[in-house]
C-alpha positions as CSV (number, residue, x, y, z in Angstrom):
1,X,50.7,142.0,77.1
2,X,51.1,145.3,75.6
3,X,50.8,146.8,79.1
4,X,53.0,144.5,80.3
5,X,55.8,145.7,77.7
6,X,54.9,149.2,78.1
7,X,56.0,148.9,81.8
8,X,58.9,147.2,81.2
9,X,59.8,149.8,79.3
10,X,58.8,152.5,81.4
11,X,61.3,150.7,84.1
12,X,63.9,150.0,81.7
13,X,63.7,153.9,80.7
14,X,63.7,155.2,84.5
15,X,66.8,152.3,85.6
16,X,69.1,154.0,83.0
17,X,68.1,157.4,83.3
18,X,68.9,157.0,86.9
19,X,72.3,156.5,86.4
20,X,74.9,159.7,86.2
21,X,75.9,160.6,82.8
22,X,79.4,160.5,82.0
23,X,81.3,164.4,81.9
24,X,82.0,165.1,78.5
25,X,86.1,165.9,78.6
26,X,87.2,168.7,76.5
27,X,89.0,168.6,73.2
28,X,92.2,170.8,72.4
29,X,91.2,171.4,68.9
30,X,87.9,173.1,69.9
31,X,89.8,175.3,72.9
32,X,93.0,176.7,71.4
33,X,93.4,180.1,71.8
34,X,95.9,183.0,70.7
35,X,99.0,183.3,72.4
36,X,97.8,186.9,72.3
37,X,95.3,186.3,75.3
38,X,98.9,186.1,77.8
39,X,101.1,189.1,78.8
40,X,104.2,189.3,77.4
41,X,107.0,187.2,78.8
42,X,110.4,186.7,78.2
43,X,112.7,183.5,78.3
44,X,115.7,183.8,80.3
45,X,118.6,180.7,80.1
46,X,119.4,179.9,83.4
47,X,121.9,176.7,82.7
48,X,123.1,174.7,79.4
49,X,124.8,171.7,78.6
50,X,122.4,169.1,80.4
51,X,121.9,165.8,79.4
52,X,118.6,165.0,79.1
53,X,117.5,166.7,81.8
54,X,113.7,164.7,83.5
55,X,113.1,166.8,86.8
56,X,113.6,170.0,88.8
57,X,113.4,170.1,93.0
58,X,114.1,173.3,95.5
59,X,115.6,172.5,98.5
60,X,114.8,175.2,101.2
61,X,118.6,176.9,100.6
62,X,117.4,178.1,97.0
63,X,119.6,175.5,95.7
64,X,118.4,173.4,92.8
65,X,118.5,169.5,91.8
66,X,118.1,168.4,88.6
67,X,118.0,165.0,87.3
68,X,119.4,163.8,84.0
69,X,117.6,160.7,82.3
70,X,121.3,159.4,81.5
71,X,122.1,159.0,85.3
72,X,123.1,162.0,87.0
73,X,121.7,164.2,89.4
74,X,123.4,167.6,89.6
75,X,123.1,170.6,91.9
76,X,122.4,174.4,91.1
77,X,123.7,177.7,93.0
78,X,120.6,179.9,93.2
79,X,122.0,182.6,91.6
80,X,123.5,180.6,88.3
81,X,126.7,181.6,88.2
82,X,128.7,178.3,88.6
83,X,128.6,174.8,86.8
84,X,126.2,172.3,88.3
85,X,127.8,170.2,90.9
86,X,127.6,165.9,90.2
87,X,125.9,164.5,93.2
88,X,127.6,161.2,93.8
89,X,125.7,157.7,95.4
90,X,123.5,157.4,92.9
91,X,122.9,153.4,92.4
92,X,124.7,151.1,89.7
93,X,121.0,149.7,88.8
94,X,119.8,152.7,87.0
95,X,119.0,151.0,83.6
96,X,119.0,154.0,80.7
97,X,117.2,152.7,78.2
98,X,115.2,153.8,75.8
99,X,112.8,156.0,77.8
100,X,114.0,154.6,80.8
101,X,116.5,156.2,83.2
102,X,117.0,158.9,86.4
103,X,113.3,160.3,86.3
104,X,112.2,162.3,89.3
105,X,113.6,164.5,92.2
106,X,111.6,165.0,94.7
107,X,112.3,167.0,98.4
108,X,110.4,165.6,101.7
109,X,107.9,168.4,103.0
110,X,110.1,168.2,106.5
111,X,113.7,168.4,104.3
112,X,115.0,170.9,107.3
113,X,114.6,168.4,109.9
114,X,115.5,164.9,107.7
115,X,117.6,165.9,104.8
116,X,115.5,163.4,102.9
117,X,115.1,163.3,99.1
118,X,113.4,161.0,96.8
119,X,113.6,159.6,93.1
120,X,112.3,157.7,90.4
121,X,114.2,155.7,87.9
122,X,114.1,152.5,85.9
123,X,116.2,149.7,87.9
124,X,117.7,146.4,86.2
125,X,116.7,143.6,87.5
126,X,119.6,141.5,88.4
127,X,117.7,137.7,89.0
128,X,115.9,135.8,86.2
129,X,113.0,135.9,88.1
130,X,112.9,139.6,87.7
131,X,114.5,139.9,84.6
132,X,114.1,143.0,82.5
133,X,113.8,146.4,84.7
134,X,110.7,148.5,86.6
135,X,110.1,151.8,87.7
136,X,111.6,152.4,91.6
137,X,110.9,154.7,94.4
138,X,114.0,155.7,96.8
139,X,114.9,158.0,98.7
140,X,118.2,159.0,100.6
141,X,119.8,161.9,102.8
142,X,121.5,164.7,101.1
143,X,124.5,165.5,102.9
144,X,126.9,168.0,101.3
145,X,127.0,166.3,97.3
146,X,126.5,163.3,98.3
147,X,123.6,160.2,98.8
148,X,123.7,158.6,102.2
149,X,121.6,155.8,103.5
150,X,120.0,155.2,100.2
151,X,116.6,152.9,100.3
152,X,114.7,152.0,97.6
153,X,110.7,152.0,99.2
154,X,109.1,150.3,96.0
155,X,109.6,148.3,93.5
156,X,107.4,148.0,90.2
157,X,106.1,144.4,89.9
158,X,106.6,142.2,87.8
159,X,109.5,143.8,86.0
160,X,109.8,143.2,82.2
161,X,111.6,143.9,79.2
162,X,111.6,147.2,76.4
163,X,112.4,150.5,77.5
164,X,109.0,152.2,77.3
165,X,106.3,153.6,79.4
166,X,108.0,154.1,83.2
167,X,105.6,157.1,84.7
168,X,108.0,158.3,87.3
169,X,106.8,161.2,88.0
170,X,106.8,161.9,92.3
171,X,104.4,163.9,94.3
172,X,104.1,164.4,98.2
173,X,100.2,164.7,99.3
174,X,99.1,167.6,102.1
175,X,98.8,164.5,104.4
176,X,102.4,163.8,104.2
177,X,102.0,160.4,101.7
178,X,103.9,160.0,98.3
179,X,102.3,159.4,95.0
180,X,104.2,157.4,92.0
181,X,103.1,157.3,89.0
182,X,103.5,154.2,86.6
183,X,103.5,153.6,83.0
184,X,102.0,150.1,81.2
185,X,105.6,149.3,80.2
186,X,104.7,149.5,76.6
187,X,102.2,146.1,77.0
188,X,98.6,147.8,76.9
189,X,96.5,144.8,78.5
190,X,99.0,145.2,82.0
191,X,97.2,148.2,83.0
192,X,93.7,146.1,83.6
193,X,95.7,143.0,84.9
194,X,95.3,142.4,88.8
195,X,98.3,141.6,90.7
196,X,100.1,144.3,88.2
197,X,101.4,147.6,89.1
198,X,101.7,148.8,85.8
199,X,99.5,151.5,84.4
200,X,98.6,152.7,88.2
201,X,99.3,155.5,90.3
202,X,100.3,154.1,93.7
203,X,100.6,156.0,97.2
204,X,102.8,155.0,99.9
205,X,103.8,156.6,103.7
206,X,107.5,158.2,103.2
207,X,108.8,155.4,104.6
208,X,107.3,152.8,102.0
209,X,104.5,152.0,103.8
210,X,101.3,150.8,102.3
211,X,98.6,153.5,103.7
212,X,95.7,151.0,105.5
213,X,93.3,153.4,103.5
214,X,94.9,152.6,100.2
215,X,91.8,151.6,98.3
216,X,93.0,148.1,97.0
217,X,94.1,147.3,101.1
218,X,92.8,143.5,101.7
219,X,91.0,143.5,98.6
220,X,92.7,140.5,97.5
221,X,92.3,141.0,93.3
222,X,94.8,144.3,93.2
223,X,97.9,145.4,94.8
224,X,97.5,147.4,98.2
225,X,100.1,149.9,96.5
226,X,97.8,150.9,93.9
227,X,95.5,153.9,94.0
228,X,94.2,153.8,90.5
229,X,94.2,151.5,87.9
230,X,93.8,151.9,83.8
231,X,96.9,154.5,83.0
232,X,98.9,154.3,80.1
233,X,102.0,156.9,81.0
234,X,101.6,159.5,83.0
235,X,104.7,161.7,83.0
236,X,103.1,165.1,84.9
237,X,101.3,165.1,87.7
238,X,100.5,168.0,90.8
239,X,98.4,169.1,93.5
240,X,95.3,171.6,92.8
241,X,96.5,174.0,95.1
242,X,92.7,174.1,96.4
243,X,91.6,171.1,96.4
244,X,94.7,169.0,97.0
245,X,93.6,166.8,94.7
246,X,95.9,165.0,92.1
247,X,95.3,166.2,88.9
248,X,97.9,164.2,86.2
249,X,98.2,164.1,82.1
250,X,99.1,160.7,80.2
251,X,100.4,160.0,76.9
252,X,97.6,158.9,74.6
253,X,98.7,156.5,71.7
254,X,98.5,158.8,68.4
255,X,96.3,161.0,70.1
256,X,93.7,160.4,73.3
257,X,96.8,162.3,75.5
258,X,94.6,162.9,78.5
259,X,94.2,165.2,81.6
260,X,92.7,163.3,84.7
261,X,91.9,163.8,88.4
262,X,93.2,160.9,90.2
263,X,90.5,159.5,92.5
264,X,90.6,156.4,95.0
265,X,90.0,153.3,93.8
266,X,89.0,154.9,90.3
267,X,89.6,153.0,86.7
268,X,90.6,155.2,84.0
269,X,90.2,152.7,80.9
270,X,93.1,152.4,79.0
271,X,93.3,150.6,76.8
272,X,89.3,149.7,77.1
273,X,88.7,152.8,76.3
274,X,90.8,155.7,74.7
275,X,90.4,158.3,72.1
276,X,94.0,157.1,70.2
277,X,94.5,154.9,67.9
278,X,96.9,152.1,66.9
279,X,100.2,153.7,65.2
280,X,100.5,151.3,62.1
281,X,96.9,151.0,61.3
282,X,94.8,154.0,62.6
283,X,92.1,151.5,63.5
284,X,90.5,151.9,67.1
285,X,91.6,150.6,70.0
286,X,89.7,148.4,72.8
287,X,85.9,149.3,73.1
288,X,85.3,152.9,71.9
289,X,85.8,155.8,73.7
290,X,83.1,155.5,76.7
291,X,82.3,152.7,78.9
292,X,79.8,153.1,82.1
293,X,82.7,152.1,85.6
294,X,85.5,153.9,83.8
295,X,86.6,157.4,84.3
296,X,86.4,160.1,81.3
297,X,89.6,162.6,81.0
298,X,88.9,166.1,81.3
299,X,90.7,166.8,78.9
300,X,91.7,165.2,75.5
301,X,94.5,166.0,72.9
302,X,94.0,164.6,69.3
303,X,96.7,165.0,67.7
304,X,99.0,164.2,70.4
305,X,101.3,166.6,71.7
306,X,102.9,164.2,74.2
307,X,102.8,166.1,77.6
308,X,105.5,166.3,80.1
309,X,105.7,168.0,83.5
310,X,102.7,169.7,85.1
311,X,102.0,172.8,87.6
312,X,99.5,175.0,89.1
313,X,100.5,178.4,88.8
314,X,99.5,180.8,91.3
315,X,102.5,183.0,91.9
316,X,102.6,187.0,92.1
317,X,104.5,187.7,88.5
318,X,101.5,187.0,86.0
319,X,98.3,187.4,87.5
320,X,96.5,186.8,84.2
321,X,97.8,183.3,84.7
322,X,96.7,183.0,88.5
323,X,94.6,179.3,88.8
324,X,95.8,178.2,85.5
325,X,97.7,174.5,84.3
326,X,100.7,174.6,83.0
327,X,101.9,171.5,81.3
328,X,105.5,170.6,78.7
329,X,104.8,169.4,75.2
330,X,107.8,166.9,74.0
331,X,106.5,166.4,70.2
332,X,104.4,169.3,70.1
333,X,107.4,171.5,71.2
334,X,105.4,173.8,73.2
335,X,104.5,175.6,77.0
336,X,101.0,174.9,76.8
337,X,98.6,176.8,79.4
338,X,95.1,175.8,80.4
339,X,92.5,177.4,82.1
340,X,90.3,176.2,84.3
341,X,86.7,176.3,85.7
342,X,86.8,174.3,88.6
343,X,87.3,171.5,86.9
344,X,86.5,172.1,83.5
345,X,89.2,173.5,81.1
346,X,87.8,176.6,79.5
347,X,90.6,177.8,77.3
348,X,94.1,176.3,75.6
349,X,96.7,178.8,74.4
350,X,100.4,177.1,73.3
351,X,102.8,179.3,74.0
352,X,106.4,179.1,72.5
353,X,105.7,177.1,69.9
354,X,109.1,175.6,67.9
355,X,111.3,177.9,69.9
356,X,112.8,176.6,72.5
357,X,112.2,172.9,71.8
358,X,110.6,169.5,73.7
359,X,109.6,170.5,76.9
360,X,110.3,168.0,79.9
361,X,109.5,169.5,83.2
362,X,107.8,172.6,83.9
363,X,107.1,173.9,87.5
364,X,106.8,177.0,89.5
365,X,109.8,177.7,91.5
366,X,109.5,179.0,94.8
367,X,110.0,182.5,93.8
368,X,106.7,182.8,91.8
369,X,108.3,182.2,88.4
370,X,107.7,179.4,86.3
371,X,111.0,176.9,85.2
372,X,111.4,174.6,82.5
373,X,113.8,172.0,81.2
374,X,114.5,171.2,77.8
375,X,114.4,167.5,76.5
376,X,117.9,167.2,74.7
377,X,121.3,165.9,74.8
378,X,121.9,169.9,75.2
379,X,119.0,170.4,77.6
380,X,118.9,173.9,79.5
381,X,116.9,175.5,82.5
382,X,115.2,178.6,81.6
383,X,112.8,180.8,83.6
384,X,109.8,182.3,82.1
385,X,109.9,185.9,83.2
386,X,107.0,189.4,82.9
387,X,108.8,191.8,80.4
């Protein structure tokens, strides 16, 4: 009998020390670093006066789009020197509310031959049956300053009600498919819910077509749409520039913000598992902060600094900078800079801290430099240039 046990054990001890350990993510409070460790940089103001200003595209010109959460989607001369110019045949079903709103600009790979953009927004749903709004996916041909031959491609399902947690943010793969990120739509349990886009990333052809190597295709409990599943907002997302992998951040709920690589098929937890915690209360949420099946973050913020925009920067102006993440910080007011190993982040510095305000968008423009938008009713562009 005691034999007997002491095998079973034996086994028991080999079965789960067979199984891969879990990464442990990173913590900001153990990584930050002095902003002394970057080169010194200035801030120039490129354009004031925007309203709310989500998202930033190039299109091959050198010309600029910019979308404003309040509706609008203006254009900008490359050199600066005149007013934005109000793109017209934008949709009437833009609901702005709350978070919700215009979110992303995007500009298809082939732009030269198809004139093609794409954005994200909230959309009212006009029918009872889909009453409340969702997060969309259109796109439409730019010709001269205005929309033409607008298409919506997706359509969160089911729609609901509150203006909170949309995702939006819009990113083309290296095989030419489109990634759009969702939020839970402020109700926590929607991101583990079959038949529920919420708290996903999905990935769709340009044209809206579902990829037939979408991991959920003929799968029957989950969406074909949906290429991960357990995300609670993700509002930055971009392409490793090496591995072409998406890497994305998420809004955590009073801390647990989280940096993730998005993987097929993979389950991210929330709100099983998180390292927030209910606002009111403090207590934990869902079932601690591990659980074996669901992805850990790479990454982890407690407190939250509620991260916005996100790019890889590898251009020639601040080679110090070469390889590292770049990411917005709306309440913690901040550029903050990470730096990788592979895909471990080594190092956190937070850089312009109070000074310029919440940070919305943040990407490297195709001149090397890095951009960012201001969150505010008097939102601004402003470049981040070597002194």
């Amino acid at each position: 009998m005691r034999l007997g046990r002491a095998l079973a054990s034996v086994s028991l001890g080999l079965m789960f020390s067979a199984q891969p350990a879990l990464a442990e993510p990173s913590f900001s409070k153990t990584l930050v670093q002095p902003v002394a460790a970057s080169p010194n940089f200035a801030v120039k103001r490129l354009v004031d006066g925007l309203d709310q200003p989500w998202a930033v595209a190039w299109l091959p010109s050198g010309e600029l789009l910019i979308t404003e959460r309040t509706g609008q989607l203006v254009r900008v001369a490359p050199n600066f020197k005149s007013k934005p110019v109000p793109i017209t045949g934008l949709p009437n079903t833009i609901a702005v509310d709350g978070q919700g709103g215009l979110f992303d600009v995007a500009v298809h790979p082939n732009y030269r031959e198809n004139s093609l953009i794409y954005l994200s927004y909230s959309e009212s749903a006009a029918d009872s049956f889909m009453s409340g709004s969702g997060t969309v996916l259109a796109r439409a041909r730019l010709k001269g300053n205005t929309l033409d031959d607008f298409r919506v491609l997706f359509r969160m399902q089911p729609a609901s009600r509150g203006g909170r947690h949309f995702g939006g943010r819009i990113v083309f793969a290296a095989d030419g498919t489109v990634f759009l990120t969702l939020g839970d739509r402020g109700s926590e349990e929607r991101a583990q819910r079959a038949k529920d886009h919420a708290g996903s990333v999905i990935r769709l052809h340009d044209d809206g077509r579902v990829p037939a190597d979408n991991p959920f295709v003929n799968h029957g409990s989950y969406l074909p749409e949906s290429f991960s599943r357990g995300n609670r907002n993700i509002q930055g997302a971009a392409l490793h520039p090496r591995t072409g992998e998406l890497w994305t951040h998420e809004h955590g709920p009073q801390g647990g913000d989280e940096v993730n690589i998005i993987r097929t098929g993979r389950n991210y937890g929330w709100p099983t598992i998180t390292y927030g915690v209910n606002y009111v209360t403090g207590t934990p949420i869902g079932e601690g902060h591990r659980k074996p099946g669901l992805e850990q973050p790479l990454h982890v913020w407690v407190p939250s600094i509620a991260p916005s925009g996100l790019a890889f920067y590898n251009g020639p102006h601040f080679p110090a900078w070469k390889g590292s993440l770049f990411l917005g910080a709306l309440r913690g007011q901040a550029l903050v800079r990470l730096e990788l190993n592979g895909d471990k982040v080594v190092r956190e510095e937070r850089l312009l801290s109070g000074q310029v305000g919440r940070v919305r968008d943040v990407r490297q423009g195709p001149d090397g430099y890095l951009y960012l938008l201001t969150d505010s009713p008097n939102g601004a562009l402003l470049r981040i240039e070597p002194t």
